[in-house]
Structure formats: structure tokens, C-alpha cells
C-alpha atoms as one frame of an Amber mdcrd trajectory, in Angstrom:
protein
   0.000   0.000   0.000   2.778   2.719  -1.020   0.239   5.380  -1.750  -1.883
   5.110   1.839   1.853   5.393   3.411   2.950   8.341   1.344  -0.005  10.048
   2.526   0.164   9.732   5.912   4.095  10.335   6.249   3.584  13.400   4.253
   0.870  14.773   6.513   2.803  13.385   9.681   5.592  15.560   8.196   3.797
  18.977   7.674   1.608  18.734  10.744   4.502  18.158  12.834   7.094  20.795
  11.052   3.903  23.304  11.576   2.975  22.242  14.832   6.748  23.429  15.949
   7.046  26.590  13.898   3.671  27.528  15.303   4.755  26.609  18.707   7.683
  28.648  18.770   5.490  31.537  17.697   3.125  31.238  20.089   5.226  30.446
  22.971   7.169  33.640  22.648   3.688  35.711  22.200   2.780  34.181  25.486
   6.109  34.570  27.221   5.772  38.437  26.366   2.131  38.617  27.615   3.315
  39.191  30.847   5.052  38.282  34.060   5.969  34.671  34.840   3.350  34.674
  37.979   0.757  35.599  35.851   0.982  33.478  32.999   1.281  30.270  35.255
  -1.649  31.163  36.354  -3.842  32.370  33.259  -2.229  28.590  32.073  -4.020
  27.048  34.747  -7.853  28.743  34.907  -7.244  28.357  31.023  -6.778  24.084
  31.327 -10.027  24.058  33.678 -12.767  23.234  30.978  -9.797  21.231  28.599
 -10.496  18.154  30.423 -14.174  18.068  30.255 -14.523  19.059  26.916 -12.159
  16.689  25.673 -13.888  13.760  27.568 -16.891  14.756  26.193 -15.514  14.372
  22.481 -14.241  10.782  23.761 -17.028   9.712  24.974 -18.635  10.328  21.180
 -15.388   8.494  19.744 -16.725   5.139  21.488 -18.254   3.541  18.298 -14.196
   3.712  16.625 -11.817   5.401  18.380  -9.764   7.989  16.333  -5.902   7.530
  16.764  -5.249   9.163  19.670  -1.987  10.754  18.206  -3.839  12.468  15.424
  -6.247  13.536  18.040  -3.157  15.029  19.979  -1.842  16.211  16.691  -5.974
  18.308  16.557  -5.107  19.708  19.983  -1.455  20.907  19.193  -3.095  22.375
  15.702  -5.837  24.169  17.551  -3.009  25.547  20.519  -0.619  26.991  17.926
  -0.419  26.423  14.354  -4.250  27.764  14.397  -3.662  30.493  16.648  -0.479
  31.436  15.113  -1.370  31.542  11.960  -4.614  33.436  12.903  -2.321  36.239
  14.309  -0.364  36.955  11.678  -2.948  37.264   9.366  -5.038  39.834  11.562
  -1.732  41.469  12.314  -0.904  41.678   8.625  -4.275  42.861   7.893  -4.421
  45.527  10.476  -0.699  46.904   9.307  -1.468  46.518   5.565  -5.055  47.475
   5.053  -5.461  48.992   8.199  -8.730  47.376   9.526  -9.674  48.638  12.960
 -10.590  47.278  15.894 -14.176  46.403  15.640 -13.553  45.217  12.120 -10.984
  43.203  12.638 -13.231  41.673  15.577 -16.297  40.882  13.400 -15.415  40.215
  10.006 -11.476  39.107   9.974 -10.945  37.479  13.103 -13.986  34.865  12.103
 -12.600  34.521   8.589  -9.163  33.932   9.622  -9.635  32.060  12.853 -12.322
  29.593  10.981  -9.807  29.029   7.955  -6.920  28.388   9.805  -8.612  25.893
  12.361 -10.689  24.073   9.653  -7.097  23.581   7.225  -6.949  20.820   9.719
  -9.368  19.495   8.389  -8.896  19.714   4.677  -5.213  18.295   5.474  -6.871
  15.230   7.096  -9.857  14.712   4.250  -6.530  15.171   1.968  -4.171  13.101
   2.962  -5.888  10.377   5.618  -8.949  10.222   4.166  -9.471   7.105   5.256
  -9.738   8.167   9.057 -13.185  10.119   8.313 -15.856   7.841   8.267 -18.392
  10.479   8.720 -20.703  13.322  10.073 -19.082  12.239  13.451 -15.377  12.186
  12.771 -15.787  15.288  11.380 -17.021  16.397  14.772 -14.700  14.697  16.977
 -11.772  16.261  15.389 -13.221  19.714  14.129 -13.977  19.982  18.810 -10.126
  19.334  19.189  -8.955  21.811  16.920 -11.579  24.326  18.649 -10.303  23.149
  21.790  -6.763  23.527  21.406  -7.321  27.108  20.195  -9.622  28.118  22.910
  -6.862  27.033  25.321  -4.324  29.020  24.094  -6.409  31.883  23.506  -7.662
  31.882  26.728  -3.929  31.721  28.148  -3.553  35.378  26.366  -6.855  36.727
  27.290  -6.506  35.777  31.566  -3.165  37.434  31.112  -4.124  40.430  29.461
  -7.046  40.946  31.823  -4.788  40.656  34.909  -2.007  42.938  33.850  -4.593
  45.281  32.694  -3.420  45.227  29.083  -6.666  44.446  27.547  -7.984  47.742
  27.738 -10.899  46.876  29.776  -9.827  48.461  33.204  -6.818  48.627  36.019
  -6.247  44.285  35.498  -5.793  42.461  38.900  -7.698  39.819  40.311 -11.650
  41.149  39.821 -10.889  41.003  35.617  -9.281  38.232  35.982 -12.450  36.666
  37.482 -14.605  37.817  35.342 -12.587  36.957  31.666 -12.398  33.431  33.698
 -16.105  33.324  34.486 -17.267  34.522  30.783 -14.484  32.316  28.877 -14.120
  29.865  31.261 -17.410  28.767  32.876 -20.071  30.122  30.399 -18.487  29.907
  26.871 -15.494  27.231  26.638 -17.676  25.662  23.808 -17.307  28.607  21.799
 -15.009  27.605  19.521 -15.241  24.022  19.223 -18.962  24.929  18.302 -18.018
  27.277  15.383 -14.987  24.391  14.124 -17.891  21.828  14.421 -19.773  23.500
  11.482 -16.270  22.342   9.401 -16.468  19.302  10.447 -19.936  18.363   9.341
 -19.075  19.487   5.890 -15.829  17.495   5.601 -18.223  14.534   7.727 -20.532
  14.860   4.579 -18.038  15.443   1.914 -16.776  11.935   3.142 -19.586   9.902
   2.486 -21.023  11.802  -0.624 -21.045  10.153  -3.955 -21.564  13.537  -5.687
 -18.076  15.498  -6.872 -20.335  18.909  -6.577 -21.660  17.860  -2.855 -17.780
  16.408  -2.135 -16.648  20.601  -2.739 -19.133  22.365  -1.253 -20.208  20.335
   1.499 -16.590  21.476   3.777 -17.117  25.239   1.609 -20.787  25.315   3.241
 -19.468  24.427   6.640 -16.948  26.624   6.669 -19.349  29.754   5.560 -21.574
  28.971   8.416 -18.207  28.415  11.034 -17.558  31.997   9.890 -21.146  33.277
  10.445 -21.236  31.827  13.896 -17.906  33.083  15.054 -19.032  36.727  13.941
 -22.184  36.840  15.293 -20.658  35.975  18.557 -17.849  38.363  18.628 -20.386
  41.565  17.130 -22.576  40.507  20.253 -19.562  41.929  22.730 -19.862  45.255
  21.096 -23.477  45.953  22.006 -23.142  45.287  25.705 -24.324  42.658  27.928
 -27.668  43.049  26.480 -26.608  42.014  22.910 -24.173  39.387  24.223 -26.956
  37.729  26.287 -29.468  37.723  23.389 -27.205  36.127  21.466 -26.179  33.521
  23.672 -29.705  32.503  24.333 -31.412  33.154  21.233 -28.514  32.039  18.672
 -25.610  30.388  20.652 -27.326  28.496  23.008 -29.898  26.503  20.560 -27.330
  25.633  17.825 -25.004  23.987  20.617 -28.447  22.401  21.532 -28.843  20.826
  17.766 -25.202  20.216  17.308 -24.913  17.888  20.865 -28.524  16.382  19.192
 -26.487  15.640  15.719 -23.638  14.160  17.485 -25.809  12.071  20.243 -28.381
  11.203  16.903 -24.913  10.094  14.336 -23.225   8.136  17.753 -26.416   6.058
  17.457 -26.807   5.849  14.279 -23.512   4.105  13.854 -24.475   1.149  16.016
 -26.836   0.332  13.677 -25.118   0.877  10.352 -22.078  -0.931  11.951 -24.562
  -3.685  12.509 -26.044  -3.771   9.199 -22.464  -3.444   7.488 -20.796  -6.464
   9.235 -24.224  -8.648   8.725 -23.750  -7.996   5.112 -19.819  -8.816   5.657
 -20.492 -12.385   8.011 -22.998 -13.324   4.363 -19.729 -12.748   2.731 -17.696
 -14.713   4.825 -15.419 -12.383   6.068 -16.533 -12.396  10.022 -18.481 -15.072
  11.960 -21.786 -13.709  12.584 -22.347 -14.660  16.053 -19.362 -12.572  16.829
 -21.166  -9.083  15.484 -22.939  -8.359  18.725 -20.004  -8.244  20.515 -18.755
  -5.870  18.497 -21.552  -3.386  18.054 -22.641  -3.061  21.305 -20.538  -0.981
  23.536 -21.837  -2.840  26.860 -20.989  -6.549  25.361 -17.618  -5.238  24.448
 -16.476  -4.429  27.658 -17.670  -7.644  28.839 -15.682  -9.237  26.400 -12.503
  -7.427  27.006 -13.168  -8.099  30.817 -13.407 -11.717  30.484 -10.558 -11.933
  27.962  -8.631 -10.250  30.641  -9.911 -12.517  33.181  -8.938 -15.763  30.974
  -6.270 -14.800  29.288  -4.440 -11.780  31.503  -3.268  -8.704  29.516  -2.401
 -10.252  26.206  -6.048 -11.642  26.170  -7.374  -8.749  26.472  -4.759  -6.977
  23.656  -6.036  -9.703  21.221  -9.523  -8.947  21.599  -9.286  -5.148  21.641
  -7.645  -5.760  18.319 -10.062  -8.025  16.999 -12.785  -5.588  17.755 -10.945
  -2.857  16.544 -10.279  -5.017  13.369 -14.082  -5.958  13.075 -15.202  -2.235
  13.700 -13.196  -1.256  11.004 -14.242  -3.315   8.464 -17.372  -2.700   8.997
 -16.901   0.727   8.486 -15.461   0.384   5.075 -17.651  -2.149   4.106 -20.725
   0.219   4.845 -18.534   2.795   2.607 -18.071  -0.129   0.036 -21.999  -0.334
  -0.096 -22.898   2.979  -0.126 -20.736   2.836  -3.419 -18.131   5.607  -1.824
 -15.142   3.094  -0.902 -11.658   5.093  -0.653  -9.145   4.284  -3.418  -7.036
   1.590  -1.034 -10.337   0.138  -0.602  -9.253  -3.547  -1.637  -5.986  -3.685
   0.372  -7.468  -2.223   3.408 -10.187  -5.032   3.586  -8.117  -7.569   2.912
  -5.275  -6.001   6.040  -8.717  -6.074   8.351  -9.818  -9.574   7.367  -6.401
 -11.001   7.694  -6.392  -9.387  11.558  -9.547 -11.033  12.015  -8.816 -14.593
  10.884  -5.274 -14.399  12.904  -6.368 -13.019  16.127 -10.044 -15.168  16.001
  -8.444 -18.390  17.209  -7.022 -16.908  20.547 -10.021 -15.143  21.385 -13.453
 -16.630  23.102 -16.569 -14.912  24.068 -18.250 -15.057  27.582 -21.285 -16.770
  25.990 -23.105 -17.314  22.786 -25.973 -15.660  23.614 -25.095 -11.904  22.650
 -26.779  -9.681  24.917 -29.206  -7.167  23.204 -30.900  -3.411  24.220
């Protein structure tokens, strides 16, 4: 598969050579945002809502975990090349075509921001491809990206409210609070939500057999990433009034539809999963009693709990990788019969069957009677 390998070293390649250019960058903005004291701790309010919101993407990533190092490699994008990028276009637009402050707040911070967190993306529906399986992916990666961003940003923002520097009064401990409070506690989904628009349209793009829906699907996303970002940053300038009718009357409702999407396509998978692999056991290419172990998250824990209880750790390693194997086919399968199947399509399926027929024999099931809900 020299193609499939080319691809992903080359995007290994100019994530990472970004990823450290970009840090660099951004490392030396922060270092210059202020004194040591007060970065530390702008770093720390700034990690608070990290955690959660990553777990949160996680917990959607059940159905087939993403790598976790191109996950990581999301973050890292989001934290600096994203946010690096992002600043030296607004700076470069400020010194060259002299946009002011409040334009340069609602029309190119949203452009610029948007387009340098969804290139992500693009680079991924580019070059690995065949980690998007869907609506879903696109989600799960487009909220790391926004994630990574917001944390950085965030660093600069605490900082600049504490030293005073943002122009919004003396600095010290009350603005500190309060950027915490509004950035922190009430919008850390800010970002991820505008990304998330992205990431539906590359989700779509993925699965769509039309050439006209595979362009504009990602182009569509990003316009409405963009139109979402500025609405929220023109609803500072009009006071608290305008930012709380935008936060409950816009803001609020499509974070409200996207968590629906993303609960509705988590769901949604179990069953095309199940419907893929049935049509793949027909085929012969996975015994069908072993699908409900597979599909369901409950029964696979059970499964990995009583290969760990038979067969200690390396039990347990064989039948994470047969599932892993199985879940996998089964998503290219359901891409095979949807009549989208990536160009490595063949040698893929024949890598995951392989897996399957040399890790079957050490594995055994608590039971043949798969449990159902």
C-alpha cells in the first residue's frame, strides 16, 4: 500500500514541522504577555474546561476510536499552528489594510480564525482520508482543533485581563475573574462549536457520492463556522444586552442541535455498523455470532473483561484488536456499499480480514448468547 503510506508520512511531516514553527510563535507571544506569575496562572484557569470538553468528544469516539496521536496532533493544531497563523494574518491585515478594531473583531478574526482551524481538516480529508468515516469524525476532530485554540487563547486573554493590558480596566484579580467566568465557565464551547460547522461538511463530503456535494459540502461548513464566530464576537460590542441575546437566542440553541447531531450520528452508527458487518459475516469475512459483541458498547467491555480474566493482559490486547479489526471493516464495508469506498479500498479489507482470521483463534466470548438493548 505505497500510496496510503505516502499520505500519511507526508501529513505526519507537515503537521509536525507546523505544529513546531507555530509553537515557537506562540510560545514567545505568550512569554511576552506578561510576568511569569501571571501566565502560570492564566495557564491554569485556562486548562479548567480542557479536560471536560475533551472527555466529552471521547465519549462520542466510542463507536471507533480515532488515533489518539492524530487527536493530539488536533489539539497541538488548535493551541498553535491555528492560533499562530490566525495572528499573523489579523496582524498583517491591520498593518497593511489597516482594519480597525471592531472590524478586525467581526469580520477578519472569524474569517481567519475559521480558515486556519478548519485547514486541519482539509489536510486530514486530503491526505488520511481514510480516518473520516463520517458526520461524526468530522465532529470529533473539528472539537479538538476548537479546543486547542480556545486554550491558548484563553492563556492570552486571563493574562491580558490581569495585567490590565486588555484595555478593559486597572487588570488584577476582579478582571481576571470575570474573563475566567465569561471564557471559562459560560463559553469554553465557543469555539469548538463554530470548528464543528467544518467538520460536518468534511463529515458529509466523506460519504457523498456527488463530486459537486464532495466541494461544497466542507465550503458550506466553513461559511456557516464563519457566520457563527461573527455573530458571537459583534454581540460583545453591544453590551451585555446584545451578548446575552445572542447567547440565548442564537448560541445556546445551535449547541443544543449540534450535541442532538452528534448524540443522533453516535447512534446511528451502532446500527449501520450492525447492518455493514451482517452484510460482511454473508460474505464470509466475520463469523456472525461474533457481530454483537462488536456493536454493542456494553458486550464489548464484557468481552474485554473476560478476555482479561482468561487470558491476563495479552487476552485482552487480542480482543481489543479483533474488535478494533471488526469495527473497522465494517466501516469500510458500509462505505463499500454505499458505493463511496476510498481508493485503497481492496488492500485495506483484505489487512482487516487477515487481523480477524489471525487473532479469532485466541479469542473466546463469555457466551453465545449476545446480549441485546
Amino acid at each position: 500500500m505505497p500510496g496510503p503510506r505516502r499520505d500519511s508520512l507526508a501529513f505526519t511531516v507537515v503537521v509536525t514541522v507546523l505544529v513546531c514553527l507555530g509553537a515557537a510563535l506562540m510560545l514567545l507571544v505568550i512569554a511576552l504577555s506578561g510576568g511569569p506569575g501571571s501566565l502560570l496562572l492564566a495557564t491554569v484557569l485556562a486548562a479548567l474546561p480542557v479536560g471536560p470538553l475533551v472527555a466529552c468528544y471521547l465519549w462520542l469516539d466510542r463507536y471507533e476510536p480515532e488515533p489518539k496521536r492524530l487527536l493530539a496532533l488536533g489539539l497541538l493544531w488548535g493551541g498553535f499552528v491555528a492560533t499562530a497563523a490566525a495572528l499573523l494574518i489579523q496582524g498583517i491585515g491591520g498593518f497593511v489594510v489597516g482594519f480597525n478594531d471592531r472590524q478586525s473583531l467581526e469580520l477578519v478574526a472569524p474569517i481567519s480564525e475559521e480558515a486556519c482551524k478548519g485547514l486541519f481538516l482539509l489536510l486530514l480529508l486530503w491526505w488520511r482520508r481514510a480516518e473520516l468515516d463520517g458526520i461524526l469524525d468530522g465532529i470529533v476532530y473539528a472539537g479538538m482543533v476548537g479546543v486547542g485554540f480556545a486554550f491558548t487563547e484563553n492563556i492570552l486573554y486571563l493574562a491580558a485581563a490581569y495585567n490590565g493590558t486588555d484595555g478593559m480596566g486597572p487588570g488584577g484579580s476582579e478582571a481576571l475573574t470575570g474573563t475566567f467566568v465569561l471564557r471559562c465557565l459560560f463559553s469554553p464551547f465557543a469555539h469548538p462549536l463554530f470548528t464543528t460547522f467544518t467538520g460536518i461538511g468534511v463529515g458529509i463530503a466523506v460519504g457523498a457520492r456527488s463530486r459537486g456535494v464532495r466541494f461544497l459540502a466542507p465550503l458550506l461548513g466553513y461559511v456557516c463556522a464563519v457566520v457563527a464566530h461573527a455573530t458571537w464576537n459583534s454581540s460583545t460590542v453591544y453590551g451585555v444586552q446584545g451578548f446575552v441575546g445572542v447567547y440565548l437566542l442564537m448560541m445556546t440553541p445551535a449547541l443544543v442541535a449540534i450535541v442532538c447531531l452528534a448524540i443522533w450520528a453516535r447512534r446511528s452508527e451502532r446500527r449501520m455498523l450492525a447492518s455493514a458487518l451482517s452484510d460482511a459475516a454473508q460474505r464470509g469475512l466475520i463469523p456472525a455470532t461474533d457481530i454483537g459483541w462488536v456493536v454493542d458498547l456494553g458486550a464489548r467491555r464484557r468481552s474485554r473483561a473476560y478476555a482479561r480474566e482468561i487470558g491476563g493482559r495479552d487476552g485482552e490486547r487480542a480482543m481489543r484488536d479483533y474488535q478494533q479489526a471488526a469495527i473497522e471493516l465494517g466501516y469500510l464495508h458500509h462505505r463499500f456499499l454505499r458505493g463511496t469506498p476510498p481508493p485503497d479500498f481492496a488492500a485495506r479489507g483484505q489487512e482487516y480480514v487477515a487481523r480477524i482470521g489471525a487473532v479469532r483463534p485466541s479469542i473466546s466470548f463469555p457466551g453465545q448468547v449476545v446480549p441485546t438493548r
